[in-house]
Kinemage of the C-alpha trace (Angstrom):
@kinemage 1
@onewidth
@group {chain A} dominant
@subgroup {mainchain}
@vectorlist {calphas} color= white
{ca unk a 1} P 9.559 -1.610 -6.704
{ca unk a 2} L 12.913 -2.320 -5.402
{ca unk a 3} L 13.587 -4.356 -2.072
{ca unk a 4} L 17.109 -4.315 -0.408
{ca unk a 5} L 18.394 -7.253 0.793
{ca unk a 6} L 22.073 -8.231 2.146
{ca unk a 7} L 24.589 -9.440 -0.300
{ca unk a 8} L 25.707 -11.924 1.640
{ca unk a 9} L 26.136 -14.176 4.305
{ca unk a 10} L 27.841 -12.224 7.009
{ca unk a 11} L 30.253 -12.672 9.939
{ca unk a 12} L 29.352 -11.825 13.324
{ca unk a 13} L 30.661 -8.328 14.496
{ca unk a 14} L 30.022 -7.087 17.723
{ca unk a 15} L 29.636 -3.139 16.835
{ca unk a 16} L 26.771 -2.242 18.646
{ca unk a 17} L 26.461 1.497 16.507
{ca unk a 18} L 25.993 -0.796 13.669
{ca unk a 19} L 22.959 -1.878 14.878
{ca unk a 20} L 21.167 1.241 14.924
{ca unk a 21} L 22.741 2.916 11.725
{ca unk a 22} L 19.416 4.171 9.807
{ca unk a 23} L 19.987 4.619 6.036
{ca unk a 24} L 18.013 7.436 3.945
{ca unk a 25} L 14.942 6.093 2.765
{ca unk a 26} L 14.314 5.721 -1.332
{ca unk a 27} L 12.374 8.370 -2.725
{ca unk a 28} L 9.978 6.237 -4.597
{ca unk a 29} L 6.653 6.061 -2.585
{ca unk a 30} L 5.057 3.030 -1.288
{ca unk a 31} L 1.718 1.839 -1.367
{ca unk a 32} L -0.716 -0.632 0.251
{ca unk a 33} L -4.136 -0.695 -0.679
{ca unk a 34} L -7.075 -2.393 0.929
{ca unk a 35} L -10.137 -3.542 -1.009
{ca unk a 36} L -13.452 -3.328 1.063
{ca unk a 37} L -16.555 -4.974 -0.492
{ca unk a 38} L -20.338 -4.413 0.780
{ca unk a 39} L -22.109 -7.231 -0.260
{ca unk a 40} L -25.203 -6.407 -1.828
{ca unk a 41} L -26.814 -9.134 0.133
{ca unk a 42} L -26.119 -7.628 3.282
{ca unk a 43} L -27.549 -4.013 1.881
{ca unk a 44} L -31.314 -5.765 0.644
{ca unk a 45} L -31.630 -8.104 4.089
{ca unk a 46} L -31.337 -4.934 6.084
{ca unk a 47} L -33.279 -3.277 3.786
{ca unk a 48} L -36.034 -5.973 4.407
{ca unk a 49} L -35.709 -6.203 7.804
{ca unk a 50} L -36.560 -2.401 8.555
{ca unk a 51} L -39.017 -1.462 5.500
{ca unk a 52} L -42.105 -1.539 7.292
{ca unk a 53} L -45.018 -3.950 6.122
{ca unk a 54} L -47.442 -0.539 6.377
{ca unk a 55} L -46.834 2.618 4.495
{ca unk a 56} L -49.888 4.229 5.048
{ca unk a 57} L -53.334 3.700 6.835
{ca unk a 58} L -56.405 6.044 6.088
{ca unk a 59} L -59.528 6.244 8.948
{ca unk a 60} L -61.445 9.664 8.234
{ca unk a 61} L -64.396 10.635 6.913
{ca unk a 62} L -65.535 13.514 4.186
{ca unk a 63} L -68.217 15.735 3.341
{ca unk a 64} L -69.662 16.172 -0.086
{ca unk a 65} L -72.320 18.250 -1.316
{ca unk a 66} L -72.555 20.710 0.954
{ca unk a 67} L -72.600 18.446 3.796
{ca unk a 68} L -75.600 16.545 2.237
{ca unk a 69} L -73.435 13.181 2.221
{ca unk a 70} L -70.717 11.975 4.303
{ca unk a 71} L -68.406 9.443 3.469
{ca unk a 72} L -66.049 7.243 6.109
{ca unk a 73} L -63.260 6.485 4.075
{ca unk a 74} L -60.534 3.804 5.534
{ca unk a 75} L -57.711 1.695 4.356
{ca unk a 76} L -54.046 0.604 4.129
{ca unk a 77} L -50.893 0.992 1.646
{ca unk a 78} L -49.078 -2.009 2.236
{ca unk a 79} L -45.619 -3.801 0.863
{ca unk a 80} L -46.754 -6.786 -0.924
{ca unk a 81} L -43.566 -7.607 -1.969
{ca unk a 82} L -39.584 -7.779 -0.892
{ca unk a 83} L -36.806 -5.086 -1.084
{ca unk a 84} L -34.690 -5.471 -3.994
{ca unk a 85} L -31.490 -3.716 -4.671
{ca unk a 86} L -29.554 -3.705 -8.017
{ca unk a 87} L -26.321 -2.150 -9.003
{ca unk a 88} L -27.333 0.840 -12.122
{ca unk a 89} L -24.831 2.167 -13.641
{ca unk a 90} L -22.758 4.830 -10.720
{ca unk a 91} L -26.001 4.028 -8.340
{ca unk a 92} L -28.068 1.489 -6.721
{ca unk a 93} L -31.894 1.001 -7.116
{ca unk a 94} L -34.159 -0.369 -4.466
{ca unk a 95} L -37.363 -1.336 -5.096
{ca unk a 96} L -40.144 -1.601 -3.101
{ca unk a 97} L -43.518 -2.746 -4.376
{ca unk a 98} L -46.731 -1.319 -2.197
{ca unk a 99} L -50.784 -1.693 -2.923
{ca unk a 100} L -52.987 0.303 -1.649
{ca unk a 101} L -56.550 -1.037 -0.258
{ca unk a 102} L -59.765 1.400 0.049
{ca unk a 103} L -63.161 1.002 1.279
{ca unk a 104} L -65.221 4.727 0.838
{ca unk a 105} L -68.661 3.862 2.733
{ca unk a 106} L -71.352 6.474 2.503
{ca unk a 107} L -73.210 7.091 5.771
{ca unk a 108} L -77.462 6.416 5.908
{ca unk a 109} L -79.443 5.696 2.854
{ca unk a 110} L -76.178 5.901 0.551
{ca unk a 111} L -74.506 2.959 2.066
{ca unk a 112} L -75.627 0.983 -0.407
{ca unk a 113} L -73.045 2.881 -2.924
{ca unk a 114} L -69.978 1.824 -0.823
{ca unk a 115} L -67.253 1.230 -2.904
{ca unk a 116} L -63.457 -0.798 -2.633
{ca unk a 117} L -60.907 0.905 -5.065
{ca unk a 118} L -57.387 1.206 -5.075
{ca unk a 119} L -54.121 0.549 -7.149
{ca unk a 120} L -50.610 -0.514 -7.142
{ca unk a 121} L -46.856 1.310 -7.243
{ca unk a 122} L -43.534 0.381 -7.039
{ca unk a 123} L -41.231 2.521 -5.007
{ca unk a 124} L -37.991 3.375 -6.652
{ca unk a 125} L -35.474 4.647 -4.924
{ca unk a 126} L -32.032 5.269 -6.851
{ca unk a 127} L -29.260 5.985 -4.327
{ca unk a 128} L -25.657 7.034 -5.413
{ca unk a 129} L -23.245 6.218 -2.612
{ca unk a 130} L -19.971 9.101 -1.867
{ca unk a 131} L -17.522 9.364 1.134
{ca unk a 132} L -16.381 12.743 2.171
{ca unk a 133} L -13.194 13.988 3.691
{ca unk a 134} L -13.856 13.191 7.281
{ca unk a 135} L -14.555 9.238 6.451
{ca unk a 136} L -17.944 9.232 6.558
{ca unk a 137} L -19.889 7.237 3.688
{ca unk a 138} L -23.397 8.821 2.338
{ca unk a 139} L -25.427 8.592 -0.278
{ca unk a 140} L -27.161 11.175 -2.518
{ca unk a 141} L -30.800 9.454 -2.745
{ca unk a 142} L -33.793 10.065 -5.396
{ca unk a 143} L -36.646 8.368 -4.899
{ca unk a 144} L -40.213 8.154 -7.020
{ca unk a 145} L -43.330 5.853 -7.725
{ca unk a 146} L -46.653 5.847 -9.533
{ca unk a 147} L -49.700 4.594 -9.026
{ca unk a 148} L -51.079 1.900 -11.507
{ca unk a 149} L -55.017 3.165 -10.797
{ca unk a 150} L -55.519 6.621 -9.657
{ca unk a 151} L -56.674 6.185 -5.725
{ca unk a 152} L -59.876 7.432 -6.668
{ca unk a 153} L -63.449 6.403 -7.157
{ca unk a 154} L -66.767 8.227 -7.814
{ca unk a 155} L -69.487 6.843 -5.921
{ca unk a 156} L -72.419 9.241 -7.477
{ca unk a 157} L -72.336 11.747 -9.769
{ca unk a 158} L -70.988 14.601 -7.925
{ca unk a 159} L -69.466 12.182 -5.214
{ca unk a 160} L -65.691 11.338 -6.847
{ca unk a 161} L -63.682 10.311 -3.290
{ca unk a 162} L -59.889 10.601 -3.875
{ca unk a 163} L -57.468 9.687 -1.181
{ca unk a 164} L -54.380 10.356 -3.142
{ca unk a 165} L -53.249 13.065 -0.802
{ca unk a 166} L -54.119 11.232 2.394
{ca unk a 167} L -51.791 8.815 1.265
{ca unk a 168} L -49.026 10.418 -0.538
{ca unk a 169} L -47.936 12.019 2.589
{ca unk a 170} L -47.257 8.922 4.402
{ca unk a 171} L -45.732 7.576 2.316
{ca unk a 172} L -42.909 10.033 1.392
{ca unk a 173} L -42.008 9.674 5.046
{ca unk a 174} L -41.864 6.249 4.824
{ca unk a 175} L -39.646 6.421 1.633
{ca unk a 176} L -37.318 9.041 3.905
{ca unk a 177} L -37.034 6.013 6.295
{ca unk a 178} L -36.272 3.135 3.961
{ca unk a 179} L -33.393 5.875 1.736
{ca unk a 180} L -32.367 6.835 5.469
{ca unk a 181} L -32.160 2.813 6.394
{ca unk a 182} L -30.644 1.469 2.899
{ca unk a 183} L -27.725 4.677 3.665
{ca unk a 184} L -27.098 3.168 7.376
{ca unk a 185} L -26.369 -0.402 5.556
{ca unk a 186} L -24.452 1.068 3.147
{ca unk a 187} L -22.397 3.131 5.656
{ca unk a 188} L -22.223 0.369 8.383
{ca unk a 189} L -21.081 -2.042 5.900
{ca unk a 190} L -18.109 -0.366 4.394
{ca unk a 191} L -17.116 0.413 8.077
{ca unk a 192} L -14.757 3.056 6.373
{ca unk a 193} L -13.040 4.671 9.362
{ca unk a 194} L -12.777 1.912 11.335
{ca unk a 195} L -10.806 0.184 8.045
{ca unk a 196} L -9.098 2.687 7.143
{ca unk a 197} L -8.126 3.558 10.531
{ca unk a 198} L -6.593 -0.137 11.483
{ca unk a 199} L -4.859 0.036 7.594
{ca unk a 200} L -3.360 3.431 8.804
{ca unk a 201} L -2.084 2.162 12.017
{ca unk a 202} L -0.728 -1.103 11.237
{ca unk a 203} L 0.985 -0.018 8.405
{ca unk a 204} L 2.816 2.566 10.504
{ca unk a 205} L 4.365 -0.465 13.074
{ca unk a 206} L 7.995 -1.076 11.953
{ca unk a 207} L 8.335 -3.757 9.316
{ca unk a 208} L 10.527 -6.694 9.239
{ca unk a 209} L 12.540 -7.085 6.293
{ca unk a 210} L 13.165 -10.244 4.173
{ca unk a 211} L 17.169 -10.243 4.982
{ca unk a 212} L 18.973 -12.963 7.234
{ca unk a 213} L 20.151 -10.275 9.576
{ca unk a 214} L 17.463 -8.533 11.937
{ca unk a 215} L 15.987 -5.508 10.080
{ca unk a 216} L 13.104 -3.137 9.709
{ca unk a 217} L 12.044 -0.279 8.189
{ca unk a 218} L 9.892 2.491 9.408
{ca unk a 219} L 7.318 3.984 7.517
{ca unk a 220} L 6.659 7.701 7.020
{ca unk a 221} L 2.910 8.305 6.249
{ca unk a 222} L 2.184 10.760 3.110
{ca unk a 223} L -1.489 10.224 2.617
{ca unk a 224} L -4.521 8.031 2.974
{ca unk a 225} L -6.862 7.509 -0.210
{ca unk a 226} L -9.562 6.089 -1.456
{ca unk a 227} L -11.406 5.326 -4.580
{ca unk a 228} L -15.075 6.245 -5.366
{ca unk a 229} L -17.377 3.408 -4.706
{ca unk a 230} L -17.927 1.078 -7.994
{ca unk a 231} L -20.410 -1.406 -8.424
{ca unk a 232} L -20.502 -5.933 -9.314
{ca unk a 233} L -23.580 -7.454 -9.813
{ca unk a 234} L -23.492 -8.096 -6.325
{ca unk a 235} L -21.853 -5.873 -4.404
{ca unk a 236} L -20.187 -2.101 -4.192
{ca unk a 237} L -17.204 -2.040 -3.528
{ca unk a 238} L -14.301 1.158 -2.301
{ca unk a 239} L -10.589 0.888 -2.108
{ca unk a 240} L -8.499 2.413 0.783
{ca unk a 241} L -4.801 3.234 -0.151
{ca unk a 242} L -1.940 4.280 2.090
{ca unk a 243} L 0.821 6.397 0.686
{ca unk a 244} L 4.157 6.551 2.666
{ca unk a 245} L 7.876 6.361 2.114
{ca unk a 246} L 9.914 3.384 4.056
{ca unk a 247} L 13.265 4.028 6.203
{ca unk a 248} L 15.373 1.272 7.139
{ca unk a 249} L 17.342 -0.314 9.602
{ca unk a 250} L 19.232 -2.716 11.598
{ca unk a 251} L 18.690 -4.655 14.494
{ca unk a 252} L 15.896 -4.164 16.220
{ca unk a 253} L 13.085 -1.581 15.378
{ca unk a 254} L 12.547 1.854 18.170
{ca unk a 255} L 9.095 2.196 19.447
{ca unk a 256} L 6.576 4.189 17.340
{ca unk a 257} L 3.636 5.927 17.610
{ca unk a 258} L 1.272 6.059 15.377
{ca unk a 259} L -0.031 9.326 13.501
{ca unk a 260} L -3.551 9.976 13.911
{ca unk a 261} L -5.872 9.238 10.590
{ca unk a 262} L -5.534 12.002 7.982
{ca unk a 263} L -7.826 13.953 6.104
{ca unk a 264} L -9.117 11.737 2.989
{ca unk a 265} L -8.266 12.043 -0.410
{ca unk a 266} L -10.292 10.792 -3.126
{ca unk a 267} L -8.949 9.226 -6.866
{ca unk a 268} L -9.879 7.106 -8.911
{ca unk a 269} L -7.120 5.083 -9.541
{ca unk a 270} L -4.779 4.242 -6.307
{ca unk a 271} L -1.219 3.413 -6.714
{ca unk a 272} L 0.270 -0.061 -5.966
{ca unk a 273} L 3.740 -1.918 -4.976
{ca unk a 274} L 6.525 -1.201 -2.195
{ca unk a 275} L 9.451 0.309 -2.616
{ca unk a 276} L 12.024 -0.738 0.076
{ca unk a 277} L 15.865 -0.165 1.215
{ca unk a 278} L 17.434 -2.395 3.478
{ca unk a 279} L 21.220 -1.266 4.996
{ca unk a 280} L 23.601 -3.786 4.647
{ca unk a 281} L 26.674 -4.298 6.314
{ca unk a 282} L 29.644 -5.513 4.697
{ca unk a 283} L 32.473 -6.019 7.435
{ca unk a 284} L 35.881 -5.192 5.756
{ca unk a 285} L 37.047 -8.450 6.255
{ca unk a 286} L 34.629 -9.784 3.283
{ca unk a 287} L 35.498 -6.437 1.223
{ca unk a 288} L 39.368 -7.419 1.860
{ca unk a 289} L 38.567 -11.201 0.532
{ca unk a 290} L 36.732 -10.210 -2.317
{ca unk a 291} L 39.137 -7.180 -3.482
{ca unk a 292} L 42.197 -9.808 -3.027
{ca unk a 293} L 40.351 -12.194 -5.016
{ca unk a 294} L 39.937 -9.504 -7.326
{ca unk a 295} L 43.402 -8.216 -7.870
{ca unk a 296} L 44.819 -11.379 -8.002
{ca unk a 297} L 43.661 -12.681 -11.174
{ca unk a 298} L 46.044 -10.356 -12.822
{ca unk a 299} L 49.713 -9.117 -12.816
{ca unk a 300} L 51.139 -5.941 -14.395
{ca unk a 301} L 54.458 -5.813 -16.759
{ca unk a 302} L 56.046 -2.913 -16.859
{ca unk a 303} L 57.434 -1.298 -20.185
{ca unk a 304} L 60.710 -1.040 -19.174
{ca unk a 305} L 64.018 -2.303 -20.188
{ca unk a 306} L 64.028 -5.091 -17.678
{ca unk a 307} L 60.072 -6.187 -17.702
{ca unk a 308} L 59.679 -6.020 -13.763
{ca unk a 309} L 56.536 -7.494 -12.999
{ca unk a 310} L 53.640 -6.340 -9.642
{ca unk a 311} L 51.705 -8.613 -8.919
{ca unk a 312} L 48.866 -8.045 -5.422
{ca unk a 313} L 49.284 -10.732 -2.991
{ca unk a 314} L 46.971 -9.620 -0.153
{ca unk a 315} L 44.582 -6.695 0.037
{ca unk a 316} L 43.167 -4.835 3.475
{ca unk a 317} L 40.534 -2.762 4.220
{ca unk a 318} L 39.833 -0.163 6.977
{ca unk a 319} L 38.478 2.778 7.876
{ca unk a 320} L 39.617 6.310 7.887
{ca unk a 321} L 36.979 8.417 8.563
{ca unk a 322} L 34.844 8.806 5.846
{ca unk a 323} L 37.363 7.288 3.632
{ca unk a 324} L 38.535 3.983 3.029
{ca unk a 325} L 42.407 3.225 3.593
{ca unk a 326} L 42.823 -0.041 1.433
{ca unk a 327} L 46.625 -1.946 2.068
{ca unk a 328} L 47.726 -3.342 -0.970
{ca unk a 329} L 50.951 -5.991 -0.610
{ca unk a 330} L 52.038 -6.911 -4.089
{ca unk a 331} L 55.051 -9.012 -4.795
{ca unk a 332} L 57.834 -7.400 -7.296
{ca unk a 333} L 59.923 -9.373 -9.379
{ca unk a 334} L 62.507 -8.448 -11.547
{ca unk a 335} L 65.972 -9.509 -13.541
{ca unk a 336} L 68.706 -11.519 -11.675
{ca unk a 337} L 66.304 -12.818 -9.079
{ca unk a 338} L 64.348 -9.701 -7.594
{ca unk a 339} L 61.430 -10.625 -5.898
{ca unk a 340} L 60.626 -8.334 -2.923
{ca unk a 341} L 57.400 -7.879 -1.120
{ca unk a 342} L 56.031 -4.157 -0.363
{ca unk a 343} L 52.970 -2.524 0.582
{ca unk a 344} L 50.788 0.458 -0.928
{ca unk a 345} L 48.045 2.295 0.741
{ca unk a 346} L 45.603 3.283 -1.097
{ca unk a 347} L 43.318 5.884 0.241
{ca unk a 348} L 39.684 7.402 -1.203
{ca unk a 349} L 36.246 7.978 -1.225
{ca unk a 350} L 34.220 4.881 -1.553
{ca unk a 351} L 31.649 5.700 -4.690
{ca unk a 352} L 29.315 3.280 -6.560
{ca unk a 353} L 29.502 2.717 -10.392
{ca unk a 354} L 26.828 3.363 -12.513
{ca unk a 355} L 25.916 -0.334 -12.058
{ca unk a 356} L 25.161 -0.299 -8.977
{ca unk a 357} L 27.240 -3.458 -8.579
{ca unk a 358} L 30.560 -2.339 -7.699
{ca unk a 359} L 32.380 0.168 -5.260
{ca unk a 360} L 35.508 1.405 -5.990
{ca unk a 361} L 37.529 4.817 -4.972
{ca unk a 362} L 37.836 8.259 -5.777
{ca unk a 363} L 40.373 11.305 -4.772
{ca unk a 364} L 42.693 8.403 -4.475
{ca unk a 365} L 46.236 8.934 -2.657
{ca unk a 366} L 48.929 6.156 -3.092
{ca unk a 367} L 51.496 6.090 -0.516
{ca unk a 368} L 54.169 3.288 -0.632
{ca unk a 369} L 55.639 1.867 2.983
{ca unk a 370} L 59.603 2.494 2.242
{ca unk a 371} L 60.903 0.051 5.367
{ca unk a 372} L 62.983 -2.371 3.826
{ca unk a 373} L 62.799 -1.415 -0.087
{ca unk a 374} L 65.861 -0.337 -1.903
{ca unk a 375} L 65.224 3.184 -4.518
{ca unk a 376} L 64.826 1.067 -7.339
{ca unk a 377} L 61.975 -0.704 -5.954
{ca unk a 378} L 60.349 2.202 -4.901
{ca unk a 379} L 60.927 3.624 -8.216
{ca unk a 380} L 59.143 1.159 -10.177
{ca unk a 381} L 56.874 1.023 -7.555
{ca unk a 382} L 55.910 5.147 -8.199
{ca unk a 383} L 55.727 4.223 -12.127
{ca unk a 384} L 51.995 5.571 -12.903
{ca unk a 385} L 51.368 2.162 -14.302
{ca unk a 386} L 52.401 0.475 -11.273
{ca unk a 387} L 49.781 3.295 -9.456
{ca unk a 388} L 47.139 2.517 -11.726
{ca unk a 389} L 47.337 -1.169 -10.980
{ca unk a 390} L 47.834 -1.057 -7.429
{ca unk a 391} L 44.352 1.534 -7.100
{ca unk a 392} L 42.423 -0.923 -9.814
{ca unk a 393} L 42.868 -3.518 -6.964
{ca unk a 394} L 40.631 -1.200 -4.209
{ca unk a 395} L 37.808 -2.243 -6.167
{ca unk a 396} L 34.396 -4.310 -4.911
{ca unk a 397} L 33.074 -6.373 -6.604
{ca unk a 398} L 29.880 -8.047 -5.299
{ca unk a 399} L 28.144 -8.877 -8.568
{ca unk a 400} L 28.009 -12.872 -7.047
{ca unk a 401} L 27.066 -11.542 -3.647
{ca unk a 402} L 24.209 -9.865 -4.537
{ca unk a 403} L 22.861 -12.523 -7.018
{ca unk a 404} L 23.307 -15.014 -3.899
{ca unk a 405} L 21.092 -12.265 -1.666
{ca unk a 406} L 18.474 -11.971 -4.571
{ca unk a 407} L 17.639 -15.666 -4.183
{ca unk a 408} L 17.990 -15.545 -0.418
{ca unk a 409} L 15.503 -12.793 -0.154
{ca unk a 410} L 12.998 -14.929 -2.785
{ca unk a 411} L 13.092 -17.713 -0.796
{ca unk a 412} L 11.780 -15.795 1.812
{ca unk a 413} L 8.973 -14.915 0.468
{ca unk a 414} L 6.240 -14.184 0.519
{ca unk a 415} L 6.357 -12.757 4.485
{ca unk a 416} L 4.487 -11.058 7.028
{ca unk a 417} L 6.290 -7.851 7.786
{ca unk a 418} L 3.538 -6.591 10.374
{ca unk a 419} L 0.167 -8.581 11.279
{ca unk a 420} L -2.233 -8.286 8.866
{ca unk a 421} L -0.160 -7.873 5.811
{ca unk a 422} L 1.540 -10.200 3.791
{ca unk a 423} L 4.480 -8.962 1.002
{ca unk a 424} L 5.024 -11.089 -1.607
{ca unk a 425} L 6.183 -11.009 -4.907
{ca unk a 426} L 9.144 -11.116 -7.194
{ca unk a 427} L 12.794 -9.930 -6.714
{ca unk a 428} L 14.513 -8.952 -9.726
{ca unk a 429} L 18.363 -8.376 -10.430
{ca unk a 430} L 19.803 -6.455 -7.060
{ca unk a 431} L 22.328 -3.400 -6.920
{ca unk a 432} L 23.217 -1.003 -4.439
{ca unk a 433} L 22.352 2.955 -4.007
{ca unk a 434} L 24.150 4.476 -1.226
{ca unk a 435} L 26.840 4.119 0.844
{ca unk a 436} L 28.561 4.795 4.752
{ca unk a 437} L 32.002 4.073 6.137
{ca unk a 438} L 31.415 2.903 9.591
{ca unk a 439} L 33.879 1.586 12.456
{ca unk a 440} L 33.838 -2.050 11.761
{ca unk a 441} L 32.201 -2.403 8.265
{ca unk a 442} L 30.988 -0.145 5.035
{ca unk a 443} L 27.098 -0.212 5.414
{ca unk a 444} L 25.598 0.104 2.202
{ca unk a 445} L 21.966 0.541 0.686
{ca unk a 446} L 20.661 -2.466 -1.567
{ca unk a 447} L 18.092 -1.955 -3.864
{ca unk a 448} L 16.138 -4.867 -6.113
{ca unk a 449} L 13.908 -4.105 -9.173
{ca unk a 450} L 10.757 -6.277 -9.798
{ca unk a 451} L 7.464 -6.468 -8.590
{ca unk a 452} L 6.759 -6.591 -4.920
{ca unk a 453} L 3.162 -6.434 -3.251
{ca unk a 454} L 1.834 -6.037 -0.088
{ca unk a 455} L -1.135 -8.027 0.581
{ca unk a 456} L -3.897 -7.075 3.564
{ca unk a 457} L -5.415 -9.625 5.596
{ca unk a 458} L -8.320 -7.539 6.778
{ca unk a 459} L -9.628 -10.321 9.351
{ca unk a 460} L -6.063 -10.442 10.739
{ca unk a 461} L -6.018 -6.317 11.596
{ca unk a 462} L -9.097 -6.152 13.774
């Protein structure tokens, strides 16, 4: 994770271009993820309220023997019992316990041999929940029972009544209704499009960034993902994840508009943490008082005869073009009472160091102002030593001005960058990782290491 943040406390400046400068965007990807949970709860009360109390009923009558006897045969499978639903293993398993009730009634002399039979079962159905690419969530569904007395009875030898295929019937259609109903809770529950959709729009809406001076970043979608469902003892649960990299920068945010939701990917394990990069601006005022604090802490002896010392009084910073031109007034003193003051520019390339911490310049020119020196100034002054000392002095660094940013941007935290999200999280040690020479001020990326989350607030993004 890395968040930028500005080093420090800046000046005003009324450059409007600096308001819009946009830096390039890390190429670490982001990632917010939202967990949705379907409590089982919800799944077994909607299960109960549409299982129906009757699975079956049976009003006919049959002929045995040849015709010789006829028998009226009537009755009901019933649910004797509530819907139960249990996480097993990659699946759920409802449970539904029926009876069924039978009354087989000979017709005429033979009534006298009617008979009640029947026998119990309990429904199992074992569904195993999936989403598929266009954000719809299923199930695959197996279902099965078995009678605990065969729903048969003989009345008379040669008169067995069965009514196990009058009733099996039914109730397979039945069971097609509860797997169908139990897959509508499931589905209506995670609400996956509608989620995912919000997630994928909101997190598209510029974010503000934790930095004293207005700033955003942008995001650029790369994918939308989510994990297979999993199960708790009582619920199922998904996660939706949003891949995207983050641009940045100043002032206020352009109007977006949003990219419509992608195709879904599915993984098992979904990335987390942002990865952001703020521009800051450092006016060249502040990079001329921290370079002449710099170069004043030491003085250079020459190794010649007369030990004339340079010492940088003052150092200024501007622009020129993509370069920096960096005025360097030392004082040079010398034997019998020389002390004249003189300027150097200094022009290069601003580059970071390895660090991260500190800009300095390359391709360096050093051209000394002649008005007013005598040739043995400007001699000593053109002594490579002399050059070496006067370039060491266009040098940045903003070590202290980043640590002061690092706990400016902390204390800012956690924030809400867009409704409905939250970041928060820890901002380790900062440095920068790119530069721009501007008009009024070198705008620079900053970049923190540690770990920094982005929290949803799923009530807050409907």
């Amino acid at each position: 994770m890395s968040v930028s943040l500005r080093p420090f406390a800046l000046r005003p400046f009324l450059t409007a271009l600096l308001l819009t400068v946009a830096m390039p965007c890390a190429e670490a990807l982001s990632s917010v993820t939202l967990p949705i949970t379907v409590p089982l709860a919800g799944v077994q009360a909607a299960a109960n309220a549409r299982v129906p109390a009757e699975f079956a009923r049976v009003d006919q009558e049959q002929s045995f023997l040849g015709g010789l006897v006829s028998v009226k045969l009537a009755g009901t499978v019933t649910r004797t019992g509530a819907v139960t639903v249990k996480p097993d293993g990659d699946a759920l398993l409802v449970s539904v316990p029926i009876r069924a009730d039978m009354h087989a009634a000979p017709g005429g002399v033979g009534s006298v041999l009617a008979r009640d039979f029947g026998g119990s079962a309990s429904v199992t159905l074992r569904l195993k929940p999936f989403v598929t690419p266009d954000w719809e969530a299923g199930a695959d569904i197996k279902g099965d029972y078995a009678w605990t007395d065969p729903l048969s009875v003989e009345l008379t030898p040669g008169v067995k009544v069965s009514v196990q295929s009058l009733v099996d019937g039914q109730v397979r259609t039945q069971l097609d209704r509860v797997a169908a109903d139990v897959a509508r809770a499931v589905r209506e529950g995670a609400q996956l499009r509608q989620r995912a959709g919000t997630l994928w729009a909101r997190v598209q809406q510029p974010w503000t960034l934790p930095a004293p001076q207005p700033a955003y970043a942008l995001v650029k979608p790369v994918n939308v993902t989510v994990t297979p469902f999993r199960f708790t003892p009582d619920a199922l649960k998904l996660t939706v994840g949003t891949t995207f990299n983050l641009q940045a920068g100043l002032g206020r945010a352009p109007a977006v508009t949003s990219m419509p939701l992608p195709t879904l990917k599915i993984r098992d394990i979904l990335p987390e943490g942002v990865d952001l990069t703020v521009p800051v601006v450092l006016p060249f005022v502040e990079l001329s008082r921290v370079a002449s604090a710099y170069a004043a802490r030491e003085a250079v002896t020459l190794p010649l005869p007369t030990r004339p010392t340079v010492q940088v009084t003052r150092v200024s910073v501007k622009p020129a073009g993509t370069k920096l031109l960096v005025a360097v007034q030392v004082m040079v003193r010398g034997p019998l009472g020389l002390k004249v003051n003189a300027t150097l520019d200094v022009t290069g390339t601003p580059k970071l160091d390895a660090g991260g911490r500190v800009v300095t310049l390359e391709g360096v020119s050093v051209r000394t102002r002649r008005e007013g020196l005598t040739g043995t100034v400007i001699s000593l002054l053109a002594d490579a030593r002399a050059q070496a000392y006067v370039t060491r002095a266009a040098r940045f660094d903003l070590t202290p001005q980043l640590e002061q940013a690092r706990a400016q941007a902390q204390a800012r935290l956690p924030m809400t960058p867009t409704p409905g999200l939250q970041l928060g999280g820890t901002v380790g040690p900062l440095k920068l990782s790119g530069l721009s020479v501007q008009p009024s001020a070198l705008v620079v990326q900053a970049a923190a290491s540690g770990q920094l989350q982005v929290k949803v607030d799923a009530g807050a993004m409907r």
